[in-house]
SEKOLVEX-809066 format. One record per residue (C-alpha): residue in three letters; x, y, z. Coordinates in steps of 0.2 Angstrom, whole numbers, plus 2048, in hexadecimal, padded with zeros to 3 digits. Layout:
BEGIN
+-----+------+-------+-----+
: res : east : north :  up :
+-----+------+-------+-----+
: ALA :    X :     Y :   Z :
...
+-----+------+-------+-----+
END
This chain:
BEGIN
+-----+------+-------+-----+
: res : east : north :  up :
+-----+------+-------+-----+
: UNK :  8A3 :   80B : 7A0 :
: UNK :  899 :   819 : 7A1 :
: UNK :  887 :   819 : 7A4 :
: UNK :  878 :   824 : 7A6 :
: UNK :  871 :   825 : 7B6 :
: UNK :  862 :   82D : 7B3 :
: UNK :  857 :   81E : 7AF :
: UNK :  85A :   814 : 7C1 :
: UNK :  851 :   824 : 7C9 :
: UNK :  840 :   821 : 7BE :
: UNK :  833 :   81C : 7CB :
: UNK :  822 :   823 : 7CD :
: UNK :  81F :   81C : 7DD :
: UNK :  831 :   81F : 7E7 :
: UNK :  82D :   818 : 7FA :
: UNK :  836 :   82A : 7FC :
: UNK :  83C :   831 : 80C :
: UNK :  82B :   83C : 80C :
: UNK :  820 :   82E : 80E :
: UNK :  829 :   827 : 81D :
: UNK :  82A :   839 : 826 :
: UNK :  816 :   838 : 822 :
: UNK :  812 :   828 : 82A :
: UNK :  81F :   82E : 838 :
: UNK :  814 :   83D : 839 :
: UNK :  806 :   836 : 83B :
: UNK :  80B :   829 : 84A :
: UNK :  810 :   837 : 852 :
: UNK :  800 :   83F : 84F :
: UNK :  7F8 :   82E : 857 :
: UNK :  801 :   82E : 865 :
: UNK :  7FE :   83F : 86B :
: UNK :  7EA :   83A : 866 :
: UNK :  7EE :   82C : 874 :
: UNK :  7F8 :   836 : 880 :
: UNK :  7EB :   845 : 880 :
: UNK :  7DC :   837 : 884 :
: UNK :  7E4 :   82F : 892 :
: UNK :  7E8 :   840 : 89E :
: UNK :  7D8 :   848 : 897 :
: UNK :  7D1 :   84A : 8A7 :
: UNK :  7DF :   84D : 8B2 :
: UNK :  7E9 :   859 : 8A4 :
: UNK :  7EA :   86C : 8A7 :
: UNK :  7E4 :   87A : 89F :
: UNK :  7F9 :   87D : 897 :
: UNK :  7F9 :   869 : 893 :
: UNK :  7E8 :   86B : 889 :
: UNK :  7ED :   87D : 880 :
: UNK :  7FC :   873 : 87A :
: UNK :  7F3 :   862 : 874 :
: UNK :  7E9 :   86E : 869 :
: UNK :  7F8 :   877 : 863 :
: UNK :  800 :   867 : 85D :
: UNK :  7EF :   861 : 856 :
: UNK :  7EF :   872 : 84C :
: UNK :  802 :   86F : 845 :
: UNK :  7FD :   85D : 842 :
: UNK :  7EC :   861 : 836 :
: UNK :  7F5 :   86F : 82F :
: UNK :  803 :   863 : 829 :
: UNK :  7F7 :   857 : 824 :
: UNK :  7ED :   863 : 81B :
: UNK :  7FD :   86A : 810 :
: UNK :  804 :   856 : 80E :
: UNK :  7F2 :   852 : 805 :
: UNK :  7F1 :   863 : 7F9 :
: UNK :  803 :   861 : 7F3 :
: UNK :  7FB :   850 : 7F0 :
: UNK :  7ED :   855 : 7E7 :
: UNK :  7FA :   863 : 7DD :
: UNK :  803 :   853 : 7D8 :
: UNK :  7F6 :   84A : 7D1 :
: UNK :  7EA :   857 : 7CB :
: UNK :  7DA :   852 : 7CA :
: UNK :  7D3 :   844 : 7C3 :
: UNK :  7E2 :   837 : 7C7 :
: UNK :  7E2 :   83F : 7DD :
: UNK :  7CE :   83C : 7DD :
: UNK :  7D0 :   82B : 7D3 :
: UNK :  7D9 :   823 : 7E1 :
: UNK :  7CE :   81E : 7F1 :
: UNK :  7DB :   821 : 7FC :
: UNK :  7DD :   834 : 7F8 :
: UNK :  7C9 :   835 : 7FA :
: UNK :  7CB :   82F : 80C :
: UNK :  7DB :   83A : 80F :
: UNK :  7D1 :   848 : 80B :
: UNK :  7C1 :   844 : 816 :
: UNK :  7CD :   841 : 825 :
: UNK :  7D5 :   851 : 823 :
: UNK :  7C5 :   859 : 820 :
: UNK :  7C1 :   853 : 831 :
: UNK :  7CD :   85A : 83A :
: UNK :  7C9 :   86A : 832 :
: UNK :  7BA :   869 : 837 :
: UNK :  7BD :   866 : 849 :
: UNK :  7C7 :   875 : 84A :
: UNK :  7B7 :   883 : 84C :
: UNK :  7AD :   875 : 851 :
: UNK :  7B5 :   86F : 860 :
: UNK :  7AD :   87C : 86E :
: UNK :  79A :   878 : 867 :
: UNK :  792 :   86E : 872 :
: UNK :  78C :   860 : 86B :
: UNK :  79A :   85D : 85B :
: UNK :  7A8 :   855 : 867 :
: UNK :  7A6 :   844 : 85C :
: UNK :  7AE :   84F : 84E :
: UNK :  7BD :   854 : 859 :
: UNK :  7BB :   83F : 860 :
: UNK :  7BC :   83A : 84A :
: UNK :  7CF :   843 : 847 :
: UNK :  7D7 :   831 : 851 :
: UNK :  7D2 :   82B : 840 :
: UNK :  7E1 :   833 : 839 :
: UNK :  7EA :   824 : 83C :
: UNK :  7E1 :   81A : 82F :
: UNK :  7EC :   825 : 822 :
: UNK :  7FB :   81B : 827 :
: UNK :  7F0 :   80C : 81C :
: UNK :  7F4 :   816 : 80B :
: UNK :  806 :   814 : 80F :
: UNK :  80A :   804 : 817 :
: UNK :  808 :   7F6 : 80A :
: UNK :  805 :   7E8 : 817 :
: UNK :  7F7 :   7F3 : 81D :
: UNK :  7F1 :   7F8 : 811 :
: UNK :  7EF :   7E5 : 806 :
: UNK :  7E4 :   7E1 : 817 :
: UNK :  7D9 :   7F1 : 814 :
: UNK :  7D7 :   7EB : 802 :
: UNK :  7D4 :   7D9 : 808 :
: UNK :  7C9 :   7DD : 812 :
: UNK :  7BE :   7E8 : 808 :
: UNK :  7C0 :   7DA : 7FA :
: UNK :  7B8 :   7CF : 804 :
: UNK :  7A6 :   7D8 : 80B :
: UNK :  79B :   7D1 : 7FF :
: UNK :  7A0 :   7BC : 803 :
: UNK :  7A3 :   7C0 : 814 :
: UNK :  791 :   7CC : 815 :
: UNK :  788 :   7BA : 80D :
: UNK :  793 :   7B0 : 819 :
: UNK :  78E :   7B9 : 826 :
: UNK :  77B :   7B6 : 81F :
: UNK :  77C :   7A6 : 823 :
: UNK :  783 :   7A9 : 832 :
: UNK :  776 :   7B4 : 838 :
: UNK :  767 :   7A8 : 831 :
: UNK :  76E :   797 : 839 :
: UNK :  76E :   7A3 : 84A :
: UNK :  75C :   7A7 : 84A :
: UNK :  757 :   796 : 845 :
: UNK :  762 :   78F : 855 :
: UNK :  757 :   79E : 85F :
: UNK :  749 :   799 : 85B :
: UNK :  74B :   784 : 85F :
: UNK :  752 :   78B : 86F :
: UNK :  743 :   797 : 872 :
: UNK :  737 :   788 : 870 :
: UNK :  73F :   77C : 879 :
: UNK :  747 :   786 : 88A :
: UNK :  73E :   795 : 88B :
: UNK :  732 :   78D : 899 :
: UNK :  742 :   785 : 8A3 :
: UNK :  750 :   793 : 89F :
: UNK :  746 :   7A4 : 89B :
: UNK :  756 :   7B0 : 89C :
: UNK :  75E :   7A6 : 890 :
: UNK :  74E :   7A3 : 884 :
: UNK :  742 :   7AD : 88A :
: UNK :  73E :   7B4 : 87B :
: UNK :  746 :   7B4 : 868 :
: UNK :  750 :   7C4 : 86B :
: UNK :  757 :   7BC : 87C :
: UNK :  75A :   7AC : 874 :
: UNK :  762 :   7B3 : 866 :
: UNK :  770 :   7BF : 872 :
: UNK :  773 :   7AB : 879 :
: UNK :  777 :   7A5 : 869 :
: UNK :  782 :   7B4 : 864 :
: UNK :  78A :   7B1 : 875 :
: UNK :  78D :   79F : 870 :
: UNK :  795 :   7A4 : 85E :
: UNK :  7A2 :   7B0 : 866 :
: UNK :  7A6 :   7A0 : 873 :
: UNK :  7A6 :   7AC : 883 :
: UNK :  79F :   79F : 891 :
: UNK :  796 :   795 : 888 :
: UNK :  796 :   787 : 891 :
: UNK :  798 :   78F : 8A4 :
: UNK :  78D :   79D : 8A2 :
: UNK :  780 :   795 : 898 :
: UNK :  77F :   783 : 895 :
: UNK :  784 :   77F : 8A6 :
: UNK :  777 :   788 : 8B0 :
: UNK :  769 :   782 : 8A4 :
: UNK :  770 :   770 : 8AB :
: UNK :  76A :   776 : 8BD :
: UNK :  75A :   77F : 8B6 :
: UNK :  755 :   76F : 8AE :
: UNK :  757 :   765 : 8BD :
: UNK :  74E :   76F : 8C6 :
: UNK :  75C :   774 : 8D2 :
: UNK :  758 :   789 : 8CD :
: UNK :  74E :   788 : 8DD :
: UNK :  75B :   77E : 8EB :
: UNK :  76D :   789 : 8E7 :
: UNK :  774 :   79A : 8E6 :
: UNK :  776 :   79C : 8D1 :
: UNK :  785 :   7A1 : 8D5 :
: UNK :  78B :   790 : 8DD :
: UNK :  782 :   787 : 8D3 :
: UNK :  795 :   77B : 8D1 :
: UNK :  792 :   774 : 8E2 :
: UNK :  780 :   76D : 8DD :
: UNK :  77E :   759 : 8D6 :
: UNK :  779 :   75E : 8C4 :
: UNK :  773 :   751 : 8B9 :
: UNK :  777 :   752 : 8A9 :
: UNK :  769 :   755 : 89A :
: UNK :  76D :   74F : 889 :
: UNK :  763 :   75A : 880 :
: UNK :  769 :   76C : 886 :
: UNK :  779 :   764 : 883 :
: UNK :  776 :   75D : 872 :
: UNK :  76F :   76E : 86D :
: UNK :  77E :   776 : 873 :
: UNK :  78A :   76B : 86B :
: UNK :  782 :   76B : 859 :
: UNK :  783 :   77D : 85B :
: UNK :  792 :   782 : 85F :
: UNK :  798 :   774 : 852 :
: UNK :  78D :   77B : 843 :
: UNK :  792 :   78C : 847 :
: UNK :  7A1 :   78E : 850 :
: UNK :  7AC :   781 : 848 :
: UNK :  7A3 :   781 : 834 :
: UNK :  79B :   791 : 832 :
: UNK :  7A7 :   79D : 83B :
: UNK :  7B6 :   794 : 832 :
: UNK :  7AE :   799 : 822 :
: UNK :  7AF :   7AA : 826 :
: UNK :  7BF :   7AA : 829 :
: UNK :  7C5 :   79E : 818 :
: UNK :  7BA :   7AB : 80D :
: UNK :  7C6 :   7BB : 816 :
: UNK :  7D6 :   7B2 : 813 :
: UNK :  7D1 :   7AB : 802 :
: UNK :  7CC :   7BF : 7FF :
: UNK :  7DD :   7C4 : 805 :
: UNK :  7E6 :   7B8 : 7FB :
: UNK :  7DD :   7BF : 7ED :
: UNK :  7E1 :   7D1 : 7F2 :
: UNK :  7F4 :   7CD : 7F6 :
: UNK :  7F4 :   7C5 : 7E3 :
: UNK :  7EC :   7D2 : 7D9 :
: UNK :  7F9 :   7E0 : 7E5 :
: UNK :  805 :   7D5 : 7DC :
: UNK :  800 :   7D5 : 7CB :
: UNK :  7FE :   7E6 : 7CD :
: UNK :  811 :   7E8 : 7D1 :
: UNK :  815 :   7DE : 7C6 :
: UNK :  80E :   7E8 : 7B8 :
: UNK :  813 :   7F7 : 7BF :
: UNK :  826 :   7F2 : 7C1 :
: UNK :  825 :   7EB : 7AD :
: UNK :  81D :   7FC : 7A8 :
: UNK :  82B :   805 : 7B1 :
: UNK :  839 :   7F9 : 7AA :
: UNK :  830 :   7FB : 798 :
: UNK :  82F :   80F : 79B :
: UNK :  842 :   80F : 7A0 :
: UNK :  849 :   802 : 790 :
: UNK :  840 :   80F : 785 :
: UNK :  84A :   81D : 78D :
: UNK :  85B :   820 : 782 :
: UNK :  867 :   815 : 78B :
: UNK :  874 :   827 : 786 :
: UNK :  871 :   839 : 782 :
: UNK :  87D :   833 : 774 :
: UNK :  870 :   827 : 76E :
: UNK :  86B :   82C : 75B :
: UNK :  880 :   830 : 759 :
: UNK :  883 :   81D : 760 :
: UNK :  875 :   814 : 755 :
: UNK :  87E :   81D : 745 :
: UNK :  88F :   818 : 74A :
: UNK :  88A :   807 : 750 :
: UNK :  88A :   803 : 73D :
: UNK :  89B :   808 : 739 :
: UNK :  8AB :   7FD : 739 :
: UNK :  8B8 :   7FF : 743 :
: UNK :  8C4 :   80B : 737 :
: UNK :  8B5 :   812 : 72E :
: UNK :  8B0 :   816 : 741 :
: UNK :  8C0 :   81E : 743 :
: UNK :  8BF :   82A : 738 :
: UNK :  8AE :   82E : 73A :
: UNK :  8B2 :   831 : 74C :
: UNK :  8BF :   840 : 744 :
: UNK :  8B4 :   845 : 738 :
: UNK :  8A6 :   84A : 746 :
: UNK :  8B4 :   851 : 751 :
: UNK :  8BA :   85C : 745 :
: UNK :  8A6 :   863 : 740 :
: UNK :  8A3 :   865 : 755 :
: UNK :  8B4 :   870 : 759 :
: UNK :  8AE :   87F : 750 :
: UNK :  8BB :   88B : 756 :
: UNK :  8C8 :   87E : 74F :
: UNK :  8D1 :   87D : 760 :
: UNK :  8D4 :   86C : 762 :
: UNK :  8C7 :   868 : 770 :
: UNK :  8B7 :   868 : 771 :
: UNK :  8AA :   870 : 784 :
: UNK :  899 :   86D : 785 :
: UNK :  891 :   87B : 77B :
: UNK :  89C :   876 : 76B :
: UNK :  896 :   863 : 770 :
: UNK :  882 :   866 : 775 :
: UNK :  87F :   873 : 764 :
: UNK :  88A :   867 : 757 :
: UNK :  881 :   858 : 75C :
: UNK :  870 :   861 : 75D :
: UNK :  872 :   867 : 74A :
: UNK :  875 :   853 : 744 :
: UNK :  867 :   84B : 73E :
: UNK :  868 :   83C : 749 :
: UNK :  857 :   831 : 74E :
: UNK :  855 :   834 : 75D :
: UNK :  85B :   846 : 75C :
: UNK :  86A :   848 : 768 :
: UNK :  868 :   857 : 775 :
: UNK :  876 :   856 : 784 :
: UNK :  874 :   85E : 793 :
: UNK :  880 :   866 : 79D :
: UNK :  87B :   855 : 7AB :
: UNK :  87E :   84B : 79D :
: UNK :  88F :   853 : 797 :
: UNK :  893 :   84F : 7AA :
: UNK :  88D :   83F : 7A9 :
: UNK :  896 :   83A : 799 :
: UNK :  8A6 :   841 : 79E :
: UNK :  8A6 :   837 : 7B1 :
: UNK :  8A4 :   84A : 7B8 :
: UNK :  8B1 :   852 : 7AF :
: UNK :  8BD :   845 : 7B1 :
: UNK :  8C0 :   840 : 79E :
: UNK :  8C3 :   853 : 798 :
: UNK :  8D4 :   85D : 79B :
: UNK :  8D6 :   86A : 7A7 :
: UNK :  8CB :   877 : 79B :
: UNK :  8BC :   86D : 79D :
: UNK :  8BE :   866 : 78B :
: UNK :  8BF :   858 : 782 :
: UNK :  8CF :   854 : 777 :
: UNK :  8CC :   849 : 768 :
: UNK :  8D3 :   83A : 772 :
: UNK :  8CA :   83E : 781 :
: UNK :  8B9 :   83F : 772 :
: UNK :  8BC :   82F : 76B :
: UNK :  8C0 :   827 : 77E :
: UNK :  8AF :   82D : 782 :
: UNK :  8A4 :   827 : 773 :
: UNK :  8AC :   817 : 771 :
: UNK :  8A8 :   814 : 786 :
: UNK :  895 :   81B : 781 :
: UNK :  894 :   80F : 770 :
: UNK :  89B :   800 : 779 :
: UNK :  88C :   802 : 786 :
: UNK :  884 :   805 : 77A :
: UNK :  886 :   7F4 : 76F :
: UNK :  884 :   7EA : 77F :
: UNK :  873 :   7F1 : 782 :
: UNK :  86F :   7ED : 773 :
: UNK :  875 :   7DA : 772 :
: UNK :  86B :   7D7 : 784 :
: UNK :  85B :   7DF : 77F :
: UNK :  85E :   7D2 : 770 :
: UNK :  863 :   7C4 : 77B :
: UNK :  854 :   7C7 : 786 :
: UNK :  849 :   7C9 : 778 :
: UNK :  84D :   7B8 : 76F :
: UNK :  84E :   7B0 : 781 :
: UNK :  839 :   7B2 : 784 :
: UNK :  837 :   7AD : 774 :
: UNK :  843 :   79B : 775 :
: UNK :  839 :   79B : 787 :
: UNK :  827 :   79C : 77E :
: UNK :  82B :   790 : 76F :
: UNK :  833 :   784 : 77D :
: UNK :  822 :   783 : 785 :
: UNK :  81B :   77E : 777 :
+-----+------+-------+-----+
END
C-alpha cells in the first residue's frame, strides 16, 4: 500500500539533533568555565589568551543560536516565552563582559557569564519541570517560611529571657539568640555544640574545666535546657520544616501535572492538525471515486486516462498527470507535486522505463491510493463511534 509520508514529519517541537548540539555546547562552555577557575592563579599568559578565545567562540555561538531563535519566532511569540527572556539577558551578559572585562571594578560581569549553564534548563525537560516547580511553589513556601521565621523569634526571645544571664554567647541578646535558633533549625551540632555546654554553664562547672574538655566534667543534667531544646527541635524540625518540604513536592506534583496536560493537548492538537491533512495528493479524485461501483469504477478509471494522456500516447508523465488533475473540479482541489509523483509511484518504481504511467500501471496506482484511502475512512468512523459507545457506556 502506498502511503504519504509527509504527515509523520509534522512536529513543531522535534527534540532535533540542534537542540542536543546546543546543550552539548553549552556543557562544554561550563566545563571550560570550571577549568579556567581552578588554574586561574597558576595559568600563563598563552593559557589565559586562549581561555578568552574560546569564551569569544563560545558567546559568539550563543549570540547567533538566540537570533536565529528570535528570527524563528518573530516577535511576539520569542518574547512570550520566559525562557527566551532569560536566554537573551544571559547572552547580553556575556556581551557585556567582553569591553568590560579590563575595568577595574566590573569583574562580577565577567564572574555572572558561569550562568550560561542555566540555559541548559530550557532544554532538559526533567530540569526544566523542577525550575517550574520550584517557581510554582514561592508564594506557599514564602508563607511557610513565615511561620517558620515567626515560631523562631518567639523561641529567641524564651531563650533570651530565660539563659541570657547563665549562657550570654548563646542568648546574649535577641540577635544572638536567634543565630542559636537558626543553628538549631539547620540541625549542625545542636546538641554538642550548644545544649551540651549550657549543661556545664548551668552547673556551674564554666569556671572548673577547659570548655573544650568540658566531656571529662560530671555534668548534671538540667531539665529545663533540655526540655526547651527538645520541644524545639520537635515543633520545628520535625513539623514545621516537613511542611516545607510537603508544600515543594505537592507544588511539583502540580507542576509535573499541568507539563502533562500541556502535552497532552499539544500531542491531540498535533494529531488533529495531521487528520485534517489530506491523507493523499489524490484526495478530492479518491472522495469522487469512492462513490462509484466497481465496473462503473472501471470505466471511470478509463475515461480519466483517456482526458490526462493529452498527446494520446498511451501513457501518461508528471506534467500530463499534475495539469489534468489540476483542471478537475475536485473538493479539495488536487495539485501533485513532482515529491508526490514520487511518492505515489514508490520512487519510480510503478512507471515503465520512460518515467510514465501505462494505463495498467494508472489504475494499479489509484486503486492502492483508494483502497488507503477507504481504510482511513472506516477507522476515523470506527474511532469516532468508539468515544461515543465509551461516553454512553458511562452513563
Amino acid at each position: 500500500q502506498t502511503q504519504n509520508p509527509k504527515p509523520q514529519t509534522l512536529n513543531p517541537k522535534p527534540e532535533t539533533r540542534k537542540q542536543f548540539m546546543i546543550v552539548a555546547l553549552i556543557f562544554v562552555n561550563f566545563g571550560a568555565n570550571i577549568a579556567e577557575a581552578q588554574i586561574s592563579y597558576t595559568a600563563t599568559a598563552e593559557q589565559i589568551q586562549s581561555f578568552k578565545t574560546l569564551d569569544y567562540v563560545f558567546t559568539g555561538l550563543f549570540c547567533v543560536e538566540l537570533l536565529v531563535n528570535m528570527a524563528a519566532n518573530w516577535w511576539w511569540p520569542f518574547w512570550a516565552e520566559s525562557w527566551n527572556l532569560l536566554d537573551t539577558l544571559i547572552v547580553f551578559i556575556s556581551l557585556l563582559s567582553i569591553p568590560l572585562e579590563d575595568i577595574p571594578g566590573v569583574k562580577i560581569v565577567r564572574v555572572l557569564r558561569a550562568f550560561r549553564i542555566v540555559r541548559v534548563f530550557k532544554r532538559l525537560k526533567a530540569l526544566r519541570l523542577i525550575v517550574r516547580a520550584t517557581v510554582l511553589s514561592i508564594v506557599p513556601v514564602a508563607n511557610t517560611f513565615i511561620v517558620l521565621l515567626l515560631a523562631t523569634a518567639v523561641f529567641a526571645i524564651l531563650g533570651k529571657e530565660m539563659f541570657s544571664e547563665h549562657s550570654p554567647r548563646f542568648f546574649g541578646n535577641f540577635s544572638i539568640s536567634f543565630f542559636t535558633m537558626f543553628q538549631c533549625v539547620t540541625g549542625d551540632g545542636w546538641a554538642s555544640e550548644v545544649a551540651r555546654p549550657m549543661f556545664i554553664e548551668q552547673s556551674n562547672l564554666q569556671n572548673h574545666i577547659d570548655e573544650n574538655t568540658y566531656e571529662a566534667a560530671i555534668v548534671e543534667f538540667n531539665g529545663g535546657v533540655a526540655a526547651f531544646f527538645i520541644v524545639f527541635v520537635m515543633t520545628i524540625t520535625m513539623v514545621i520544616v516537613n511542611i516545607v518540604l510537603a508544600v515543594l513536592l505537592d507544588e511539583f506534583l502540580k507542576a509535573a501535572e499541568m507539563e502533562k496536560m500541556e502535552q497532552c493537548l499539544e500531542q491531540k492538537e498535533n494529531s488533529a492538525h495531521i487528520s485534517n491533512r489530506p491523507t493523499s495528493p489524490l484526495e478530492g479524485l479518491l472522495r469522487m471515486l469512492a462513490g462509484y461501483s466497481a465496473e462503473e469504477l472501471s470505466q471511470r478509471l478509463q475515461a480519466l486516462f483517456r482526458f490526462l494522456d493529452c498527446d494520446r500516447s498511451g501513457s501518461i508523465d508528471y506534467y500530463e498527470l499534475s495539469e489534468g488533475l489540476s483542471s478537475l473540479s475536485l473538493s479539495p482541489s488536487v495539485h501533485v507535486s513532482l515529491e508526490d509523483f514520487q511518492d505515489l509511484t514508490q520512487n519510480l518504481s510503478l512507471c515503465n522505463e520512460q518515467q510514465k504511467l501505462t494505463f495498467s500501471l494508472f489504475d494499479t496506482l489509484v486503486r492502492s491510493q483508494l483502497r488507503t484511502f477507504v481504510q482511513k475512512v472506516v477507522q476515523d468512523a470506527i474511532e469516532a463511534g468508539g468515544g461515543g459507545g465509551e461516553g454512553g457506556g458511562g452513563e
